[in-house]
C-alpha positions in Angstrom: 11.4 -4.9 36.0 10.7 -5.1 32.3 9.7 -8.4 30.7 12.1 -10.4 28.9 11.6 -11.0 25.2 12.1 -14.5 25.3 8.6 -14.6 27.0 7.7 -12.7 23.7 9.3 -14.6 21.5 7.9 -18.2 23.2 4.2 -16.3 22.4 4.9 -15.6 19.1 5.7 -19.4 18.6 3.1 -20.7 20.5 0.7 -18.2 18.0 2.5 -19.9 14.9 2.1 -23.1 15.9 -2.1 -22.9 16.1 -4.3 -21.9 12.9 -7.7 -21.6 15.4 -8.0 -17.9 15.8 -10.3 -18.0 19.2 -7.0 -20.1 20.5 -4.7 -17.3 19.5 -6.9 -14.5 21.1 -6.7 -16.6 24.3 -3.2 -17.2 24.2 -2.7 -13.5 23.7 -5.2 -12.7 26.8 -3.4 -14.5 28.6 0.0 -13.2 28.0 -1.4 -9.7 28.2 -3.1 -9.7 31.7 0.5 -11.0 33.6 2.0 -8.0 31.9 2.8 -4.7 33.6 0.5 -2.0 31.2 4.0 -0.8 29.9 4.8 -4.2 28.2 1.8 -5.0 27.9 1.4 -1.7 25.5 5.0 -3.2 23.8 4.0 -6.8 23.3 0.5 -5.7 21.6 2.1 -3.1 19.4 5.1 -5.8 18.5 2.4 -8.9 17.4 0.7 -6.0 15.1 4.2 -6.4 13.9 5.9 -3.1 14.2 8.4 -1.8 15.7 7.0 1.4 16.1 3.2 3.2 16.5 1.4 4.2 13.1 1.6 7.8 14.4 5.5 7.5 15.0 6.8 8.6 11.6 10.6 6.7 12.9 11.6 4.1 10.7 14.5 1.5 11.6 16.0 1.7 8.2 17.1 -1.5 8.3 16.8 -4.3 5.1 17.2 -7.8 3.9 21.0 -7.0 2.6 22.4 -5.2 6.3 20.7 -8.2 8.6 21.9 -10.9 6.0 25.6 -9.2 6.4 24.9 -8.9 10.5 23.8 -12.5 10.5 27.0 -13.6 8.3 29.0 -12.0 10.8 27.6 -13.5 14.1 27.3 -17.2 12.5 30.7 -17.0 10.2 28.0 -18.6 7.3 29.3 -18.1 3.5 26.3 -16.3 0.9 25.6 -19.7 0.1 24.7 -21.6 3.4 22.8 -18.3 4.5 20.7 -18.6 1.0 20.3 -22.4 1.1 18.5 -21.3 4.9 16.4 -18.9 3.3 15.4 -21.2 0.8 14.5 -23.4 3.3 12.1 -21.9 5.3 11.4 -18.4 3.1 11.7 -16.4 6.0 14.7 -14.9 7.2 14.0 -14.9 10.5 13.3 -18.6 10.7 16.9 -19.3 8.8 18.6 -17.3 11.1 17.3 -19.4 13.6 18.5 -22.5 12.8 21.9 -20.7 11.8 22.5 -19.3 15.6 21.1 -22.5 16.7 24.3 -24.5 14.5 27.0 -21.8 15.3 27.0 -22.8 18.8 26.9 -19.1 20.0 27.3 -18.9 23.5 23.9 -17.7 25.1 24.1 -14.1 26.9 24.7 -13.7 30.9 21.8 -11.0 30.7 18.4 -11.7 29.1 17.1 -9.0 27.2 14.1 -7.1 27.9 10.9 -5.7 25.9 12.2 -2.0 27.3 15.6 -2.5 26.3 14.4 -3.7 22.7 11.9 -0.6 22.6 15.7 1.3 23.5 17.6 -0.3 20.9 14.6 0.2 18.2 15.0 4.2 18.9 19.3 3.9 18.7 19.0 2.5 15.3 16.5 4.9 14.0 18.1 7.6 14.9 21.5 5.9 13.9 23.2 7.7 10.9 25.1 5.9 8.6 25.0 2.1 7.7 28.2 1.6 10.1 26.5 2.8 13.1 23.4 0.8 12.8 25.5 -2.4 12.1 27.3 -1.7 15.5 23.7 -1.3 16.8 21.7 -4.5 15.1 25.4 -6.5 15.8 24.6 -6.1 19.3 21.3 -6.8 20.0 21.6 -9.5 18.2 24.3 -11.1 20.0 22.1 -10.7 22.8 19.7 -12.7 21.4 18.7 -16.2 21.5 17.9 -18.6 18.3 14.0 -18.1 19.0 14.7 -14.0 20.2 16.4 -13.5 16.9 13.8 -15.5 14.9 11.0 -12.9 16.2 14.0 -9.7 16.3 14.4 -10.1 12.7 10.5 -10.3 11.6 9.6 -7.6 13.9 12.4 -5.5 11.9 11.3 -6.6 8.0 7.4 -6.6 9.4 7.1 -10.3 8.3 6.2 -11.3 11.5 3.7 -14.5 9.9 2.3 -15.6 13.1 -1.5 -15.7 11.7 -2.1 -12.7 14.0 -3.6 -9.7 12.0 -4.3 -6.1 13.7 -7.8 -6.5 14.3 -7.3 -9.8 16.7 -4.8 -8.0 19.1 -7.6 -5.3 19.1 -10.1 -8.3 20.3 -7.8 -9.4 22.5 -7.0 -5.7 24.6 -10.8 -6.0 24.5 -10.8 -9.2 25.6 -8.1 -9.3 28.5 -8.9 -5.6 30.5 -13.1 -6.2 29.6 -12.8 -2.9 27.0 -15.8 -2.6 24.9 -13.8 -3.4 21.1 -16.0 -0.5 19.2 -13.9 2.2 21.8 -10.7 0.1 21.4 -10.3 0.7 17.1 -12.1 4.0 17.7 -9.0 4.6 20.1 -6.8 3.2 17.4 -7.9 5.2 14.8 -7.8 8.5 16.8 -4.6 8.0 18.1 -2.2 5.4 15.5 -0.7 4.2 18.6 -1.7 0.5 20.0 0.7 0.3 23.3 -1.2 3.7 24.1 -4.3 2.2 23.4 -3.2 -0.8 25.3 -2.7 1.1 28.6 -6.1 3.5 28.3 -7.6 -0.4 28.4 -6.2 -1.1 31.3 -6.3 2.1 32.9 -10.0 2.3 31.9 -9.9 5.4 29.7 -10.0 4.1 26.5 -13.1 6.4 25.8 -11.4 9.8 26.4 -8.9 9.3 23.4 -8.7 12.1 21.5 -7.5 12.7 17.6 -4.1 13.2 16.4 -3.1 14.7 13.0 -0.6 13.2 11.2 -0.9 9.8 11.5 -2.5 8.1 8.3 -6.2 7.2 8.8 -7.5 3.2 7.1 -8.3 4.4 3.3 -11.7 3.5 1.8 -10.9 1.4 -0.8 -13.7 0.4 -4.2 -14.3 -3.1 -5.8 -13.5 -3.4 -9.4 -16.0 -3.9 -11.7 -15.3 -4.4 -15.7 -19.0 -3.5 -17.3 -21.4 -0.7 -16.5 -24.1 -3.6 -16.1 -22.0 -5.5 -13.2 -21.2 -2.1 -11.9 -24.9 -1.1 -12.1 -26.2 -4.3 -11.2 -23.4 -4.7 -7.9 -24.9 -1.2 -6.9 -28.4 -2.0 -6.9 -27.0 -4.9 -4.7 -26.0 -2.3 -2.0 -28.4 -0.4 -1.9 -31.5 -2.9 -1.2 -28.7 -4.6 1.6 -29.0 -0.4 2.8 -32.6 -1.0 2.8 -33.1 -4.6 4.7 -33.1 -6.2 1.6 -35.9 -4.6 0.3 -36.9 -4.6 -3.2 -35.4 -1.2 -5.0 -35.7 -0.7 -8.6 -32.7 -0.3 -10.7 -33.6 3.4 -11.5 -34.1 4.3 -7.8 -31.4 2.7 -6.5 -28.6 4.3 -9.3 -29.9 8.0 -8.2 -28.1 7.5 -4.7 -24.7 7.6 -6.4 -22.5 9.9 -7.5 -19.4 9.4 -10.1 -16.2 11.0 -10.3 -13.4 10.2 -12.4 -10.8 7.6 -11.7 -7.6 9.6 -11.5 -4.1 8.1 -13.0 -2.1 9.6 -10.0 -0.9 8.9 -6.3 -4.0 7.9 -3.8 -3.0 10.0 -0.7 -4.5 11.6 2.5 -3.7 14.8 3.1 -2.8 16.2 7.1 -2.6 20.1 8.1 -3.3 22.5 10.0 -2.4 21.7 14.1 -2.6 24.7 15.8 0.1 22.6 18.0 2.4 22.5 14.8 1.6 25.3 12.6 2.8 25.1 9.2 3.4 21.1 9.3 1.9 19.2 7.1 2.1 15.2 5.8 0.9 13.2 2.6 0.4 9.9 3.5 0.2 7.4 0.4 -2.1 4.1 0.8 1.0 2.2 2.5 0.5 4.7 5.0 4.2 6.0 3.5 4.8 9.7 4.4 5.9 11.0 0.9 5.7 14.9 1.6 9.1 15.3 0.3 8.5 14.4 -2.9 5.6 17.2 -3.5 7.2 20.1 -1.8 4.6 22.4 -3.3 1.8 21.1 -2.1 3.4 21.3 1.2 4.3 24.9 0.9 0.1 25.8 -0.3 -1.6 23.8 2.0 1.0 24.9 5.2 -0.8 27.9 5.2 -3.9 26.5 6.5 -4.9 26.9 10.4 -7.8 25.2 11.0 -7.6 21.0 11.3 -8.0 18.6 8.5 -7.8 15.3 6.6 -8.6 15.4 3.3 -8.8 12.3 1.1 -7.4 12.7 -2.6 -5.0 11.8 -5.3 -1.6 13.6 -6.1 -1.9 13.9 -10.2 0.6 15.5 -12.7 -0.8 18.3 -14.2 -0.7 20.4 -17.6 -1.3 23.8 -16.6 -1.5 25.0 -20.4 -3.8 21.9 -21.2 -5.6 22.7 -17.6 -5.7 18.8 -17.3 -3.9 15.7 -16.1 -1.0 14.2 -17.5 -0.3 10.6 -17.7 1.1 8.5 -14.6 4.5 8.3 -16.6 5.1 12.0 -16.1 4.6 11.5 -11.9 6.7 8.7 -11.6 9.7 11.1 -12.4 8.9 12.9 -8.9 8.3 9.4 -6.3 11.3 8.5 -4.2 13.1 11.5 -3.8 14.3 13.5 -1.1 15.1 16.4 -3.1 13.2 17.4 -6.1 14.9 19.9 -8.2 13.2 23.5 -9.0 14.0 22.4 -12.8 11.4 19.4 -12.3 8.8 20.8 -10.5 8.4 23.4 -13.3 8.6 20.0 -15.9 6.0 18.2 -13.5 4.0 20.1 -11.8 1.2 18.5 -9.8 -1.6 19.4 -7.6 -4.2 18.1 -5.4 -7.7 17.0 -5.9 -9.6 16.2 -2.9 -13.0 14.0 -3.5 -13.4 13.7 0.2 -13.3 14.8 3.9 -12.1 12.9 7.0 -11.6 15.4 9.7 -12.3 18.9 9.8 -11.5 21.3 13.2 -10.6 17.9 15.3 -14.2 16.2 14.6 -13.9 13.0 12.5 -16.5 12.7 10.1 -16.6 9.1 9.0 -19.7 7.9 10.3 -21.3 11.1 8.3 -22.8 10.0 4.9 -20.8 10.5 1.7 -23.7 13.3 0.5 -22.6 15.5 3.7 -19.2 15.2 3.4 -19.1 16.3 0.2 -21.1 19.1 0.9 -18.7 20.0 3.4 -15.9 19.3 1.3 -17.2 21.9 -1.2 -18.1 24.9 1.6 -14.2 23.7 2.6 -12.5 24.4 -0.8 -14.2 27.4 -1.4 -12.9 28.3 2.2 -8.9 27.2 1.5 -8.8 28.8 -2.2 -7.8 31.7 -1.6 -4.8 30.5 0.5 -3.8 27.1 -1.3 -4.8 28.2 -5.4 -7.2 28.9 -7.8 -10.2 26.4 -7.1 -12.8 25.5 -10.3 -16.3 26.6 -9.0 -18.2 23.4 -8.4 -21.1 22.2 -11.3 -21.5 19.4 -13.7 -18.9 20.3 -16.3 -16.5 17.8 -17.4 -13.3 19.9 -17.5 -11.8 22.1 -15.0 -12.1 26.1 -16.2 -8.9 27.4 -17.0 -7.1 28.6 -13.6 -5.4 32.4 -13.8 -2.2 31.1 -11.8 0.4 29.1 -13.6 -0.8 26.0 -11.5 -3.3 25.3 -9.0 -2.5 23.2 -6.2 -5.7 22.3 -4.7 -8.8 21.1 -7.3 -12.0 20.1 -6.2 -12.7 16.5 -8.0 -16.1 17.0 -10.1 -18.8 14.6 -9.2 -22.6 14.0 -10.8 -25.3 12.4 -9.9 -25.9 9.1 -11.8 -28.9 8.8 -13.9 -28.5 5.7 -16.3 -26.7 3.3 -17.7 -26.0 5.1 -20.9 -24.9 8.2 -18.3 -22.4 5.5 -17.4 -21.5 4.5 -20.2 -20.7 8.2 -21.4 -18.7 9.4 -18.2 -16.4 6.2 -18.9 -15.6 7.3 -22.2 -15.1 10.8 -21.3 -12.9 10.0 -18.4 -10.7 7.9 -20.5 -10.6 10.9 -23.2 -9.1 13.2 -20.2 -6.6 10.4 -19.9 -7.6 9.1 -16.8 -8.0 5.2 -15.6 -12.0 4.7 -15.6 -15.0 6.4 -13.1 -15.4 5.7 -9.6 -19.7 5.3 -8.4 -20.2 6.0 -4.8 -22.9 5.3 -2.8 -24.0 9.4 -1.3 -25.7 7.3 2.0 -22.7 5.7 2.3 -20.0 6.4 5.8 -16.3 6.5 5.6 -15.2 2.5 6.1 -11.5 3.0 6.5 -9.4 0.2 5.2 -12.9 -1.7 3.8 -13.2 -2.9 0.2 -17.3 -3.4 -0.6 -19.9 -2.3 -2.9 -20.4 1.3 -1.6 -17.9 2.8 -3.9 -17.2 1.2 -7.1 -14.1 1.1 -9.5 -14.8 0.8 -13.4 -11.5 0.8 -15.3 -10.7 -2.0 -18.5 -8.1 -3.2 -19.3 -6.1 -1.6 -22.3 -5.2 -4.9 -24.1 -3.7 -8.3 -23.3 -0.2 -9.4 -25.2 1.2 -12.8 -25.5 4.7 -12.8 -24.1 7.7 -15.5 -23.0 8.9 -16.3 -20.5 12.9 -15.1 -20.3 13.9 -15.1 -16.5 12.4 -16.2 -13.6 13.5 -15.7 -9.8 12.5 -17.1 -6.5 9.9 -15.4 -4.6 9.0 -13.8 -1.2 7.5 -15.7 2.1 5.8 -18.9 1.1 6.6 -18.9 -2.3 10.6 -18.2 -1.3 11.2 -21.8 -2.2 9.6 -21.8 -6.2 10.3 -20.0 -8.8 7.5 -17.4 -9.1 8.6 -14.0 -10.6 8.3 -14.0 -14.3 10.2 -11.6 -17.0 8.8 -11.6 -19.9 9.9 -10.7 -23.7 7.9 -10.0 -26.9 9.6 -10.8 -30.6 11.4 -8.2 -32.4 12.2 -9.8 -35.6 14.4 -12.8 -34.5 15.0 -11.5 -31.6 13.2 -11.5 -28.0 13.0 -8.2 -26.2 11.9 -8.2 -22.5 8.9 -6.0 -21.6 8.0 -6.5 -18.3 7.9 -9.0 -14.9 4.9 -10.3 -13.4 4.3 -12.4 -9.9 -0.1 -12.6 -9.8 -2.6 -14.5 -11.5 -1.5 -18.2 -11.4 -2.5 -20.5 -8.6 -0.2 -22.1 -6.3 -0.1 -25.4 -8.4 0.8 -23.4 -11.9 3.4 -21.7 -10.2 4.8 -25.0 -8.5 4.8 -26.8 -12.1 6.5 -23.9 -14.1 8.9 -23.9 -11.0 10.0 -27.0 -11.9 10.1 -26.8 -15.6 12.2 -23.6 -15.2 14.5 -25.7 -13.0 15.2 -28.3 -16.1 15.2 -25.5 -18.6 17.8 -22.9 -16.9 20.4 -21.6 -19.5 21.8 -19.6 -16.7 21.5 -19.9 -12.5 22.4 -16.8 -10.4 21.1 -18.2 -7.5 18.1 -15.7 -6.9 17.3 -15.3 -10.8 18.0 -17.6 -13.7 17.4 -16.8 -17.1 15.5 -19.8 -19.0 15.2 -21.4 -22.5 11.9 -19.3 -23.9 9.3 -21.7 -24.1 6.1 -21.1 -21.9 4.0 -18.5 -23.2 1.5 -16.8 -21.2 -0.9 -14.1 -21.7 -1.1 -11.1 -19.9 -3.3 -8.0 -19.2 -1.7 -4.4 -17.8 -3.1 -1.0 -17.4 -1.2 1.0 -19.8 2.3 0.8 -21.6 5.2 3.4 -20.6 8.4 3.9 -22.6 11.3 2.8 -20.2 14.8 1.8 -19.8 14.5 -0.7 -17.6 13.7 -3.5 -20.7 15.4 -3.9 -23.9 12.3 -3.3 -26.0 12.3 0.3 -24.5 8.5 -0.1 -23.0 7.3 -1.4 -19.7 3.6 -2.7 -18.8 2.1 -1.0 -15.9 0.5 -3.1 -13.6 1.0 -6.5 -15.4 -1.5 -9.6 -14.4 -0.9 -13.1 -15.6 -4.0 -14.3 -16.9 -2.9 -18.0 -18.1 -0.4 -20.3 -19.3 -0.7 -20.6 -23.0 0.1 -24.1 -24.0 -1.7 -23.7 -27.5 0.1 -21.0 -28.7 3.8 -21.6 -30.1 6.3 -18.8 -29.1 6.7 -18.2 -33.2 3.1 -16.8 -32.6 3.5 -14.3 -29.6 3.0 -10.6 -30.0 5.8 -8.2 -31.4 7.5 -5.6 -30.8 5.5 -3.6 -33.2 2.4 -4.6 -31.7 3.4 -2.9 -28.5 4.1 0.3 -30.3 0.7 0.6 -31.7 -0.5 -0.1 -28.3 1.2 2.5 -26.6 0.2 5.0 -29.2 -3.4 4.0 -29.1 -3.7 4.8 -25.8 -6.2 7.8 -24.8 -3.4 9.5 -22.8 -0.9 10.0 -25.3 -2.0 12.9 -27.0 -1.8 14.4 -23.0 1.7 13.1 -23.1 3.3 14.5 -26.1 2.1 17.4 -25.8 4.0 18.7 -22.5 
């Protein structure tokens, strides 16, 4: 017989409760070995805090407005007292907890088990409608205990907040059936499922895993640098670590890289070509996110390749008479949608440029360094032209040649070797003139680190400007900072008149925020419960990418990836930024020549 999920659930407390992570590999050891290898597989999968396998593409489609009308329901608590919970502990797992625990709900005759929860996860993904999951979460839910439905409810918003992160249930597998932990993420990786991985540990066969397509690989991510000196000098830092930390001079140690451009478009990995599933293939955005259906193009070109592969790459916009990128703006038109209309793939077309190579004919190539995969990347484009579109031959010119077909789908992103400083400095400029964000530098010795940020590849972007703004509105926040005021809109003058331009949550420490929570609360003109609007009086500077018209503000702009970079207390909201400062802003920007001329 299955395990019950209280046992679970009494795990997941006990995991809470301790912040010493040698304590919480233990604890899950020991709740792993008296576990059949079924449940065992369930309860390791469940503390990485999913409900389903990273290779499973089925999704619960459940959210914070459906449980909060399920828990309503089951407890008979008003919006209020259900809000005032959730204020309370942030966490709406933990409120509904305590609101079970005061409804007196009579506990159920039957106690549920980790297979029948792994039976109701698969009814309500493959529920239709709203109603019919309702029906669904309404019942396992009323099966549930105070504690069961604490741990239900985080397992379904993947909140679970334990202190447990992937890589420690990994250890632990290791740990409790005497795997060697190398095979174990190997296993991981190759197969995106951890209860399978789970059982090959017990069974003893976690070496024979083999890889899947089509479940999203860790992504390689860079560290941000602002200067070509740090990014040289945090290079040269690599290297010599390469090297034992042997001395390397500067002008050795830049010749191992290579630099590409810094694309404005969708990071995504790219899977096709199972012999298994011919014709199937799946973008997968950083959030491992399967967002094929909203480039149907590029799944219609690449789902004529045969042979396996992973390519790694970014989804851009495109102007096929320009033969270059457009700006971010024009893409953001395509994300989210189910359906995109003939009409706007022929006003936003886009295409693919690979800069690396994951997998090719089922053999990973990770470990390989980045100066072979790339030269297998190129033999590979070269290979897929003539069945994907028209491919740029490969050289050291900036700009793609022009392509004969209307659009090309698959581009092959230009790399260099790096020379100098000045080099640097020049491929910056350059890139930026293209309209995109900045230049990557990549160390050619380096492997494939999936989901590691460090000094083998590098990210140089600036920032476009900073603007003084005031604060309008603020709301409460998510998790820990549910209970403060931490979500800032923000407005710029217009004459006499404040215009909002954008929101911003990062950049101020935990102290900041707590002291403009409670200024906000003795300033509030208006109080919505989630969001008040508030008398504009804190100024604060902030930095963003770029500027994008939109209707989401008033002042018809929005600020793309806006930082808070401090509280001005010196400056007077008589002297923030305007309106017309924002203007000349956006029309300063390297990309909007790109732009207007769609």
């Amino acid at each position: 017989m299955s395990a019950s999920f209280l046992q679970f659930a009494r795990l997941c407390q006990s995991l809470a409760s301790t912040s010493r992570k040698l304590e919480k590999r233990d604890l899950m050891v020991d709740s792993l070995r008296q576990l059949s290898a079924r449940d065992a597989g369930r309860t390791a999968l469940y503390l990485s805090g999913r409900p389903f396998a990273e290779a499973d593409s089925r999704t619960l489609q459940v959210g914070g407005s459906l449980l909060s009308k399920a828990l309503a329901e089951l407890t008979g608590a008003d919006p209020e007292t259900l809000s005032a919970a959730y204020r309370r502990h942030g966490d709406l797992g933990a409120a509904a907890e305590e609101l079970l625990a005061n409804s007196r709900k009579p506990p159920c005759a039957q106690a549920l088990t980790m297979e029948e929860l792994e039976q109701s996860f698969a009814q309500i993904a493959s529920a239709s409608g709203t109603a019919s999951r309702m029906r669904l979460l309404l019942d396992l839910l009323g099966r549930a205990t105070p504690l069961e439905a604490k741990y239900l409810i985080k397992l379904v918003t993947g909140d679970m907040r334990i202190g447990v992160k992937q890589s420690l249930v990994e250890e632990a597998i290791a740990r409790a059936y005497n795997a060697d932990l190398s095979q174990v993420r190997r296993a991981l990786m190759l197969t995106g499922d951890l209860a399978e991985v789970t059982v090959r540990a017990i069974s003893g066969t976690v070496d024979q895993a083999r890889m899947r397509l089509f479940h999203p690989l860790g992504f390689m991510l860079a560290s941000p640098v602002a200067t070509v000196e740090e990014a040289l000098e945090r290079f040269t830092e690599e290297v010599r670590a390469e090297h034992g930390g042997h001395q390397t001079r500067p002008t050795e140690a830049i010749r191992e890289a290579q630099v590409e451009d810094k694309y404005d478009g969708i990071r995504a990995q790219l899977h096709c070509g199972d012999p298994g599933q011919p014709g199937r293939v799946a973008l997968f955005s950083r959030n491992r996110e399967d967002i094929s259906e909203s480039f149907p193009e590029l799944v219609e070109a690449f789902a004529q390749i045969t042979e396996p592969v992973i390519l790694d790459g970014e989804i851009v916009a495109w102007n096929p008479a320009g033969n270059r990128a457009l700006p971010f703006t024009s893409l953001q038109q395509r994300l989210g949608r189910k359906r995109v209309a003939q009409e706007l793939r022929e006003r936003v077309p886009v295409v693919w440029i690979a800069f690396d190579l994951l997998s090719l004919g089922g053999e990973l190539l990770l470990e390989r360094p980045l100066r072979e995969r790339r030269q297998a990347l190129e033999t590979l484009v070269k290979r897929l032209a003539p069945a994907t579109s028209h491919v740029r031959p490969q050289g050291q010119a900036a700009l793609f040649e022009a392509p004969p077909a209307p659009c090309p789908r698959l581009l092959l992103a230009p790399a260099m070797q790096l020379e100098s400083a000045e080099q640097l400095e020049r491929a910056y400029t350059q890139a930026r003139e293209r309209g995109n964000e900045g230049i990557m530098i990549k160390d050619r010795n380096s492997a494939y680190q999936p989901g590691r940020r460090g000094l083998a590849w590098l990210k140089l972007k600036r920032e476009l400007a900073t603007l003084d703004v005031v604060v309008t509105a603020a709301e409460y926040g998510h998790g820990r900072r549910a209970g403060v005021l931490s979500d800032y809109t923000f407005a710029v003058r217009d004459g006499d008149r404040l215009k909002n331009i954008g929101k911003a949550y990062s950049g101020l420490t935990d102290a900041e925020i707590e002291q403009l929570s409670h200024f906000f609360k003795a300033h509030t003109l208006e109080d919505h419960g989630h969001f008040r609007t508030v008398e504009p009086l804190v100024v604060l500077e902030v930095a963003f990418n770029n500027i994008m018209r939109s209707d989401r503000h008033d002042s018809g702009f929005a600020l793309r990836f806006p930082r808070i970079l401090r509280i001005r207390n010196d400056k007077p909201v008589q002297e923030i930024d305007t309106l017309q400062r924002v203007e000349e802003l956006y029309h300063a920007q390297p990309d909007k020549a790109l732009e207007q001329s769609q």
